[in-house]
C-alpha positions as MATLAB code, in Angstrom:
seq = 'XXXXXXXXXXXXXXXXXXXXXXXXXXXXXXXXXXXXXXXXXXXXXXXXXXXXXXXXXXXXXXXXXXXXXXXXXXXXXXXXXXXXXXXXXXXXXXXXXXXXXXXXXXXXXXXXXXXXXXXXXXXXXXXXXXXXXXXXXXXXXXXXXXXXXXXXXXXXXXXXXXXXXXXXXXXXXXXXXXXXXXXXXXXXXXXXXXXXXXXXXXXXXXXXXXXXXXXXXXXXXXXXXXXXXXXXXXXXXXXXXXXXXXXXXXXXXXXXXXXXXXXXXXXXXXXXXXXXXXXXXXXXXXXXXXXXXXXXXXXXXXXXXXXXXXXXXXXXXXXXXXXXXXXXXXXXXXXXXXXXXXXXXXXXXXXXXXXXXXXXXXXXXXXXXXXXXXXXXXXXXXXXXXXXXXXXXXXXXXXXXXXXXXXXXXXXXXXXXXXXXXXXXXXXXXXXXXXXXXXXXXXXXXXXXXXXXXXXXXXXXXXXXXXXXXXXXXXX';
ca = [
      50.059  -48.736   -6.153;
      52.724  -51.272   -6.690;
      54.531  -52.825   -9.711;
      57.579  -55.166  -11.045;
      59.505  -53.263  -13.546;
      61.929  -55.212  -16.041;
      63.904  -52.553  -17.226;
      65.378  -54.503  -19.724;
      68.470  -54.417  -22.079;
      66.463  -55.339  -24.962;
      62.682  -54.100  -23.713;
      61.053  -52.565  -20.634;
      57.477  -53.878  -19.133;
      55.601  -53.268  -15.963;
      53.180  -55.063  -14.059;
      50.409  -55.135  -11.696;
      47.986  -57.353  -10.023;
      44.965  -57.104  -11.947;
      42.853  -54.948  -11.074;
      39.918  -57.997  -10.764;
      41.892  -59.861   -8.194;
      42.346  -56.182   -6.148;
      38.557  -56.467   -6.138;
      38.406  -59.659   -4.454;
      40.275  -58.872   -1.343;
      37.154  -58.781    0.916;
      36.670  -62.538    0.045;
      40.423  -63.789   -0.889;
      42.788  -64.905    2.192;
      45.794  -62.852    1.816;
      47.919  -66.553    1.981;
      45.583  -66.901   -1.275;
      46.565  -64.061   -2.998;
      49.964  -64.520   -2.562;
      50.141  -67.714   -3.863;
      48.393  -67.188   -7.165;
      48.627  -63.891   -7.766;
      47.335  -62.856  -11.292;
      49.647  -60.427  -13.323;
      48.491  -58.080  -15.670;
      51.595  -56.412  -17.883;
      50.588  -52.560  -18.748;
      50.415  -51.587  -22.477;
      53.319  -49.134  -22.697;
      52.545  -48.128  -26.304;
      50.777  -48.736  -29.322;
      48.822  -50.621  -27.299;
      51.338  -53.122  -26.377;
      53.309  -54.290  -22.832;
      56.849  -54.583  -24.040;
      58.507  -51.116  -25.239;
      62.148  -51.017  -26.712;
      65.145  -49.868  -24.487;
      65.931  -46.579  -27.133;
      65.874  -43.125  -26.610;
      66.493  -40.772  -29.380;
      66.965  -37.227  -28.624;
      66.950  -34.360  -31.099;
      70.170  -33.059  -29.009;
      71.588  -35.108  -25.968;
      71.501  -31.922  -24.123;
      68.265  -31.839  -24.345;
      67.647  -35.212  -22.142;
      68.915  -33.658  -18.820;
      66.563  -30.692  -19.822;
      63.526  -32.800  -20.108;
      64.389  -34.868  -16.490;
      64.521  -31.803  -14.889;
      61.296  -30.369  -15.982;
      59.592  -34.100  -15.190;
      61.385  -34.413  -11.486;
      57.915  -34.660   -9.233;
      59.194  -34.281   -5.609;
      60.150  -30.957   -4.751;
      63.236  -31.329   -2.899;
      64.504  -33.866   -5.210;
      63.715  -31.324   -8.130;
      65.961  -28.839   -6.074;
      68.590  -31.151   -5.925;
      68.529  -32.326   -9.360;
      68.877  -28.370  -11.192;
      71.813  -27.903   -8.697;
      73.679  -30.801   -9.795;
      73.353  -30.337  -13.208;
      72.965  -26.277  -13.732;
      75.597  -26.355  -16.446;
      74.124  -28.942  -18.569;
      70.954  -27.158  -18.048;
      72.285  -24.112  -19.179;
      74.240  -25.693  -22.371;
      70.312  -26.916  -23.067;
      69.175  -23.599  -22.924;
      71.311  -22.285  -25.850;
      71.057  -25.293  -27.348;
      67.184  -24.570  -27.752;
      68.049  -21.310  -28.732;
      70.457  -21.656  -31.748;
      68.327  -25.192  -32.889;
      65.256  -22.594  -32.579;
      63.180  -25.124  -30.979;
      60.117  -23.891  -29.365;
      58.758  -24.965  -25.835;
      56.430  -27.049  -26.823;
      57.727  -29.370  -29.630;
      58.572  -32.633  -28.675;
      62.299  -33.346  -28.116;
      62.620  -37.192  -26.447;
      61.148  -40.136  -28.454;
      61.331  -43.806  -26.800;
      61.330  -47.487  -27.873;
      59.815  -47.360  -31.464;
      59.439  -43.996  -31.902;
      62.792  -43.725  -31.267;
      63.749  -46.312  -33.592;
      61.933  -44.603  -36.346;
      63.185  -41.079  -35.803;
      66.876  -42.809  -36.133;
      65.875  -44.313  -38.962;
      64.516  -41.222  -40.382;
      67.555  -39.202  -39.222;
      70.362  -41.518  -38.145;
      72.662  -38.432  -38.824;
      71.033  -35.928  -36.492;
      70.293  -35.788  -32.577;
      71.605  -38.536  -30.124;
      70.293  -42.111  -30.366;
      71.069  -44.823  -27.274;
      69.653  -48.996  -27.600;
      69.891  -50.963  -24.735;
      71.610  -48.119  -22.109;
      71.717  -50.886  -19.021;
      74.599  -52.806  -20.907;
      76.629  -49.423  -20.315;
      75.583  -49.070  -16.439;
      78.653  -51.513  -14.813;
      81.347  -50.188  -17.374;
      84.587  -50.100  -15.700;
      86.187  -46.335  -16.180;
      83.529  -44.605  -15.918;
      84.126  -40.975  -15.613;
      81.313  -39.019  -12.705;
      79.858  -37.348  -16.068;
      79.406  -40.048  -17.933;
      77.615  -41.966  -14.985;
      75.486  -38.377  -14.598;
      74.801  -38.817  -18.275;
      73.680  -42.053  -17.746;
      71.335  -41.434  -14.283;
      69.760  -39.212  -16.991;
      69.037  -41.565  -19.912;
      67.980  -44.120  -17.167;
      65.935  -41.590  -15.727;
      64.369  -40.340  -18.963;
      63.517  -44.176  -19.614;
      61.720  -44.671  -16.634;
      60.000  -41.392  -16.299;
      58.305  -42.353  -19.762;
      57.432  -46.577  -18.035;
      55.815  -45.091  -15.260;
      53.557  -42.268  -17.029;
      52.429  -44.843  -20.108;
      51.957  -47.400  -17.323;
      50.205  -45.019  -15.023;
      47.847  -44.336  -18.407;
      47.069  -47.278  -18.995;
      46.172  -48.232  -15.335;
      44.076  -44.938  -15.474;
      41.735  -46.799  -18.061;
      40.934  -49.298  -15.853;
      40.137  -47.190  -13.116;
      43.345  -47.246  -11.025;
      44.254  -43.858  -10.921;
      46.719  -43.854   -7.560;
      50.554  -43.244   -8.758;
      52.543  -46.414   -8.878;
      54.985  -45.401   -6.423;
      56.770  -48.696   -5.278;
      58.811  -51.366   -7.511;
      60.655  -53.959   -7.607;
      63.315  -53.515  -10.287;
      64.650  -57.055  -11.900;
      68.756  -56.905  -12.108;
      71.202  -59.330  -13.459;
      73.317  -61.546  -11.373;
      76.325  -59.357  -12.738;
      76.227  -56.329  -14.694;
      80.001  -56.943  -16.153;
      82.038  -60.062  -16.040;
      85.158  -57.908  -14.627;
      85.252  -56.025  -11.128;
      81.557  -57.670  -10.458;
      80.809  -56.044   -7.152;
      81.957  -52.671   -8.045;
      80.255  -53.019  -11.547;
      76.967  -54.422   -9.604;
      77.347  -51.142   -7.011;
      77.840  -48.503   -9.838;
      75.013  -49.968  -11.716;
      72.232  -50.079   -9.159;
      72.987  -46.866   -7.935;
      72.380  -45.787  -10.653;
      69.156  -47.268  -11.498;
      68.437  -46.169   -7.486;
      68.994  -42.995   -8.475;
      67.044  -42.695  -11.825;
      63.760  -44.689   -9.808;
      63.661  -42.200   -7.107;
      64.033  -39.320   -9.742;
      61.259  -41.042  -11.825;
      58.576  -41.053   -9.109;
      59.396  -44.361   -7.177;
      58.922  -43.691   -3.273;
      60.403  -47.505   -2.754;
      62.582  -49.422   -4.633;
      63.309  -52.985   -4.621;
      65.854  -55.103   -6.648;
      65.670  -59.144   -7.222;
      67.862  -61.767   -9.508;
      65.881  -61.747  -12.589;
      66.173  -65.211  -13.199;
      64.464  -65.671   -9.693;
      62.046  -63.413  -11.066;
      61.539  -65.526  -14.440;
      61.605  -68.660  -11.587;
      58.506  -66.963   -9.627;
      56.061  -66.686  -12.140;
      56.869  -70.700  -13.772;
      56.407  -71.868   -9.890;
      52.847  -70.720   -9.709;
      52.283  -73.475  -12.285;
      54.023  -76.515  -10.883;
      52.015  -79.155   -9.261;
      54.878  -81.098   -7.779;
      58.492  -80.090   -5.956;
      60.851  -79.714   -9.000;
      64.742  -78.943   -8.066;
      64.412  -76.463  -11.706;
      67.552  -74.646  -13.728;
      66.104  -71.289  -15.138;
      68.091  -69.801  -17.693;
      67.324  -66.389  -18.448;
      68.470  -65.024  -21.664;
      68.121  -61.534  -21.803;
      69.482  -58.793  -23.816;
      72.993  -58.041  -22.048;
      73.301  -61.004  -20.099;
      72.932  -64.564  -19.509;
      71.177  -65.446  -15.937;
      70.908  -68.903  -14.407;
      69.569  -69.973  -11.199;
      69.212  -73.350  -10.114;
      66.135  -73.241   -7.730;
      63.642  -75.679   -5.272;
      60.151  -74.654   -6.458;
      56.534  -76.414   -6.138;
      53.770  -76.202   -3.996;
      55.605  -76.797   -0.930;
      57.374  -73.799   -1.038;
      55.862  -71.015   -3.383;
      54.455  -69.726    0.109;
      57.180  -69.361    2.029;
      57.847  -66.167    3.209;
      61.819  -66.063    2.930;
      62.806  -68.586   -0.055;
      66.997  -67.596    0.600;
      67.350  -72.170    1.241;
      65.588  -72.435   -1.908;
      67.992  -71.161   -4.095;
      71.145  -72.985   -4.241;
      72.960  -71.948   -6.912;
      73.540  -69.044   -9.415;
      75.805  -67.211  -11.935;
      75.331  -64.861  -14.500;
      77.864  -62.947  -17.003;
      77.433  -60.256  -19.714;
      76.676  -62.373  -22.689;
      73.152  -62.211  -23.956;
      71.053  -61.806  -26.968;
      72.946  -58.364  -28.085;
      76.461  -60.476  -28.472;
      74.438  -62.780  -30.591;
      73.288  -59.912  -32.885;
      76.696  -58.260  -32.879;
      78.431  -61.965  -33.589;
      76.390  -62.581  -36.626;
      76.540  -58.963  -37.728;
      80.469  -59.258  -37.540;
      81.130  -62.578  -39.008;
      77.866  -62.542  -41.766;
      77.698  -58.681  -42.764;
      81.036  -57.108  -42.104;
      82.279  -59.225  -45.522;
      79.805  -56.461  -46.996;
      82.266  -53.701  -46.111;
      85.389  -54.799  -46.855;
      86.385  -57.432  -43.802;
      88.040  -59.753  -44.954;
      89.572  -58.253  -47.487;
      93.558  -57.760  -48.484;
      95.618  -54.742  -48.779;
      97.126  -54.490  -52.339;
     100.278  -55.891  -50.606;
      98.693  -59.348  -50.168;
      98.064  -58.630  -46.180;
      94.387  -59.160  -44.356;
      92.684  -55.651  -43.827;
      92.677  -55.652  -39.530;
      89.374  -56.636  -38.158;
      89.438  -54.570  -35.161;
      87.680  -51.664  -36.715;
      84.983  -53.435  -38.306;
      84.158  -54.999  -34.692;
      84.234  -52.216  -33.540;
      81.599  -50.604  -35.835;
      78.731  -53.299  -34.516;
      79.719  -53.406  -30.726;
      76.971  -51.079  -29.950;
      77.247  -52.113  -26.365;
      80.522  -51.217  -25.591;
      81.586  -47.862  -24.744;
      85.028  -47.909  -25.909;
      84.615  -49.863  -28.936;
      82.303  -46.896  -30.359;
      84.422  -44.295  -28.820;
      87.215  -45.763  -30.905;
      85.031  -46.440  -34.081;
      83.393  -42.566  -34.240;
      86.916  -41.027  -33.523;
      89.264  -39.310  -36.088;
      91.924  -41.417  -35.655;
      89.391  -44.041  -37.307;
      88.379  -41.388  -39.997;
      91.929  -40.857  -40.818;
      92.643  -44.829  -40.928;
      89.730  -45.370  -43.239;
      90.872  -42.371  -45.945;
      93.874  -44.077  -45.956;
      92.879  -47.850  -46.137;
      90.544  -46.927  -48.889;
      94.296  -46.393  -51.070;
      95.508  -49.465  -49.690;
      92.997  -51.773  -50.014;
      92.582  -54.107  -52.849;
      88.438  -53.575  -52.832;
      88.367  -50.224  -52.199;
      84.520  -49.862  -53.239;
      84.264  -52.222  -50.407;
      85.956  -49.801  -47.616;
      83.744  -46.736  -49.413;
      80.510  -48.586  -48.233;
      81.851  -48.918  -44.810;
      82.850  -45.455  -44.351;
      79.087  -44.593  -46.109;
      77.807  -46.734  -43.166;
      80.085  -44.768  -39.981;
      79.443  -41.443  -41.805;
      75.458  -41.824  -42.173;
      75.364  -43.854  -38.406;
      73.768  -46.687  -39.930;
      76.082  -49.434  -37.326;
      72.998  -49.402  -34.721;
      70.979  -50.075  -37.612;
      73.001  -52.931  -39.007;
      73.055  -54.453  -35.685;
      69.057  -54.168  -35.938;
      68.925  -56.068  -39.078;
      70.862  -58.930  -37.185;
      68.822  -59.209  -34.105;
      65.529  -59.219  -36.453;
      67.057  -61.911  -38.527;
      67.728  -63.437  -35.135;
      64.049  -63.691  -34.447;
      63.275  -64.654  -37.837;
      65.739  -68.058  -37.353;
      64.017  -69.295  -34.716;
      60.879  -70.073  -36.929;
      62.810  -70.249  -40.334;
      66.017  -72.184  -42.296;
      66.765  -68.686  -43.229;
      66.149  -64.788  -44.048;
      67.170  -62.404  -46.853;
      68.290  -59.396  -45.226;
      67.100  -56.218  -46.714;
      70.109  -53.716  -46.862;
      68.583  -51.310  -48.753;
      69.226  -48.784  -45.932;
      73.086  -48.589  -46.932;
      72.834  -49.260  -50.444;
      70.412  -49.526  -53.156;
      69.445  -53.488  -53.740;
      71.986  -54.792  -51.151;
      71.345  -57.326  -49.607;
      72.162  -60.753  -47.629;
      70.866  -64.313  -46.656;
      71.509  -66.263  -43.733;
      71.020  -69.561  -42.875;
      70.569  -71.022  -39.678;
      73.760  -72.997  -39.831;
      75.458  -69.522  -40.449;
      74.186  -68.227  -37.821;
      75.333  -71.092  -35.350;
      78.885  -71.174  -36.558;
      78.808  -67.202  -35.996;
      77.469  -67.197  -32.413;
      79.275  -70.271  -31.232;
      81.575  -68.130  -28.477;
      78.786  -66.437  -26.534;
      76.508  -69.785  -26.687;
      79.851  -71.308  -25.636;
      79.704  -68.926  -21.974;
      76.183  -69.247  -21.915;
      76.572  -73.031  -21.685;
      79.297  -72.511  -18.877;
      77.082  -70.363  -16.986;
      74.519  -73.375  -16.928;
      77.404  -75.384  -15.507;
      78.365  -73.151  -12.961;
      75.337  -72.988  -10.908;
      74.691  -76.698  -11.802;
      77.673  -77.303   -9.751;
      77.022  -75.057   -7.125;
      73.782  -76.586   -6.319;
      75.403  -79.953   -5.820;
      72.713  -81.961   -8.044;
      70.612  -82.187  -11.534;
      67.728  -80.536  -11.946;
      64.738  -81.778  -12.490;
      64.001  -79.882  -15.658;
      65.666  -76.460  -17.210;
      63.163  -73.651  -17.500;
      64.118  -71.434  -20.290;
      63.157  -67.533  -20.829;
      64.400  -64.224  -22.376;
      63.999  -63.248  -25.655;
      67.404  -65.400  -27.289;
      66.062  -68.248  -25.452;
      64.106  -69.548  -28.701;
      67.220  -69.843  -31.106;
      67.432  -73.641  -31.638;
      71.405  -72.838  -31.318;
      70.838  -72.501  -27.956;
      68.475  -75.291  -27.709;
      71.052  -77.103  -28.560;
      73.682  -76.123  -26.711;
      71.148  -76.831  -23.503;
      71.110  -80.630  -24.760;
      74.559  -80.796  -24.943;
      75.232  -79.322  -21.175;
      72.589  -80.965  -19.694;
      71.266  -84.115  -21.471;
      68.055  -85.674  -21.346;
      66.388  -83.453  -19.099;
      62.869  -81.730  -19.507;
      62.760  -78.349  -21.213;
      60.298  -76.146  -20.886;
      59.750  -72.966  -22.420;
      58.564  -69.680  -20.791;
      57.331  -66.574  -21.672;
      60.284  -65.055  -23.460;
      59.426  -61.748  -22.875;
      57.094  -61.269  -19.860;
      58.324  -63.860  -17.118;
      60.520  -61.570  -15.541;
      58.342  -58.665  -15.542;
      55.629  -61.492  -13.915;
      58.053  -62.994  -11.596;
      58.864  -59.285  -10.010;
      55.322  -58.558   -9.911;
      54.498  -61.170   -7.910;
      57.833  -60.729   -5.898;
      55.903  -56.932   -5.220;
      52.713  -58.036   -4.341;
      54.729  -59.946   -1.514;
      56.641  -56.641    0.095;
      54.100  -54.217   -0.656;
      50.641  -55.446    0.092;
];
């Protein structure tokens, strides 16, 4: 069986042609199949398609551990406990001085994950949104093992609560060929070397997950794919994709003259992406809204501004360095010491109550849900409660634009770019990705682009969709 897979920054779905249209194959030309194929997205839990990009792990250890012991293919199993026998090993005596039995669970994903870090945001290893790391410059060869594994772990968990829920309609063959969605650039510096590190090491994780065949295509093609199977008329269309950890756009020649072409290279004619997505949004309004809370902002009792850099770097989740800096001892030391300099030291207390409990992922929650909540609402009271009895905070959507107004600012440029690369307008701007709703961004399209149509897709499932039907087309 085949599938698209939009391993996502923000969520991961899977699709399939439904299993209804499958049935019609001794009837339906296989020219008519490919040119409306119908996607079904696969429940992945609690009975819905789109699953949050977290892992938690009781010990990170124990993730390498749990690969291993999930690694199908024989010789690939082989490999796999060679590579890493001393990380295996260091799980084994973790197991033994945790006294954790066999059996007991050790890996929760997406919002089981979330609510064991919740629960225990002190203990075991917690990761969001692990694809934002995957084109870091620097990388040392154990940190990019480290992250094969999480990757790995991730998928392993898609495939078998896809696989499941396949099952109950009677498709019970593995789903052993994808088509993996992947951003125009993983990271705006060293691009092809970031783009190389990071699909090998999604290559790597697939193949270790159960994939016999793995495909990769522009997700904001893919978004494009599934919005062309609806147009009635040739449309020269801008999609901007939105996602999580970055900002796709693809200016594209779509309609019913050429949704059945077999190679569709002419018909796209311009693109760009960069990492700025919906997480810089969250960490923006975290920073400039919520890091007041803890003592940003604030003066020394000399009269001098407290330095900001720490308190960015306690809500850039997606940056390696940034929380390498923030959990280090040199920034334990700097914040025993600022809390005697500082003129609101009750302030600095509450921040180092937030780095010492490991409540920054969680703040940086908070801001994305409020994020969601301003695109229906003037504004949301966020509930703090978490780091402090009856804190709290509202936020207004004009807040919330002044915060963001850098990464809406690249965003914007981004549309520009392939704009200009194309040579011409389009038609109309086809919007999708999760961030894509904010009406700051809305806005920021109208500014760019003018009076041009805008249409909205599905925020969440287009891409997914689009490299469905991109599947259907290699693998049938």
């Amino acid at each position: 069986m085949f599938s698209g897979f939009d391993y996502g920054t923000s969520n991961c779905a899977m699709g399939i042609i439904s299993p209804t249209q499958q049935a019609n194959d001794t009837t339906t030309s296989k020219a008519q199949l490919k040119a409306q194929p119908r996607v079904q997205l696969l429940a992945l839990e609690q009975n819905k398609a789109f699953m949050p990009s977290t892992l938690y792990a009781l010990e990170r250890e124990l993730i390498c551990e749990q690969v291993g012991l999930a690694i199908q293919p024989a010789e690939l199993k082989q490999e796999f406990l060679s590579l890493r026998s001393n990380s295996l090993a260091q799980a084994r005596r973790i197991r033994q001085q945790e006294g954790l039995d066999a059996s007991e669970q050790t890996l929760f994903f997406g919002r089981a994950a979330f609510e064991e870090y919740y629960e225990f945001p002190e203990e075991g290893y917690f990761v969001k949104s692990p694809k934002s790391f995957l084109g870091a410059s620097g990388l040392r060869p154990e940190q990019v093992f480290f992250f094969e594994d999480i990757v790995t772990a991730m998928m392993q968990n898609v495939k078998t609560q896809a696989e499941k829920s396949a099952a109950v309609q009677g498709l019970t063959d593995p789903i052993e060929h994808t088509v993996i969605g992947r951003p125009v650039n993983f990271q705006g510096l060293n691009a092809e070397q970031s783009n190389k590190q990071a699909i090998d090491i999604l290559t790597v994780a697939a193949k270790r997950a159960g994939f016999k065949s793995v495909e990769f295509l522009f997700e904001p093609i893919a978004a494009g794919l599934n919005f062309e199977s609806d147009l009635t008329e040739d449309k020269t269309v801008l999609v901007v994709d939105i996602g999580g950890g970055t900002t796709d756009c693809a200016m594209v020649r779509m309609g019913p003259n050429h949704k059945n072409k077999e190679q569709r290279q002419q018909d796209f004619i311009g693109h760009s992406g960069e990492r700025v997505g919906g997480n810089d949004l969250d960490i923006q309004l975290a920073g400039s809204c919520l890091m007041p809370l803890f003592g940003m902002g604030s003066d020394l009792k000399n009269g001098k501004p407290v330095s900001t850099k720490t308190f960015w770097d306690a809500v850039a989740t997606n940056d390696i360095s940034a929380q390498s800096n923030f959990n280090s001892l040199q920034t334990e030391l700097y914040l025993d010491q600022l809390v005697r300099d500082s003129a609101a030291p009750e302030l600095i207390k509450r921040f180092i109550k937030l780095r010492d409990e490991k409540q920054n992922h969680h703040l940086v929650r908070t801001s994305e849900q409020c994020k969601i909540a301003l695109s229906q609402q003037a504004s949301d009271c966020l509930d703090l409660s978490y780091i402090e009895q009856d804190l709290s905070e509202t936020i207004t959507r004009e807040m919330f634009a002044a915060a963001v107004n850098r990464p809406i600012e690249r965003m914007a440029v981004l549309m520009d770019e392939a704009i200009q690369q194309a040579g011409c307008k389009p038609d109309l701007v086809y919007v999708t990705g999760g961030s894509g709703q904010s009406p700051a961004i809305r806005q920021a399209i109208k500014e760019k682009i003018g009076a041009v149509e805008v249409v909205d897709g599905d925020h969440f499932g287009s891409v997914a969709s689009g490299l469905t039907v991109w599947a259907e087309r290699l693998y049938r």
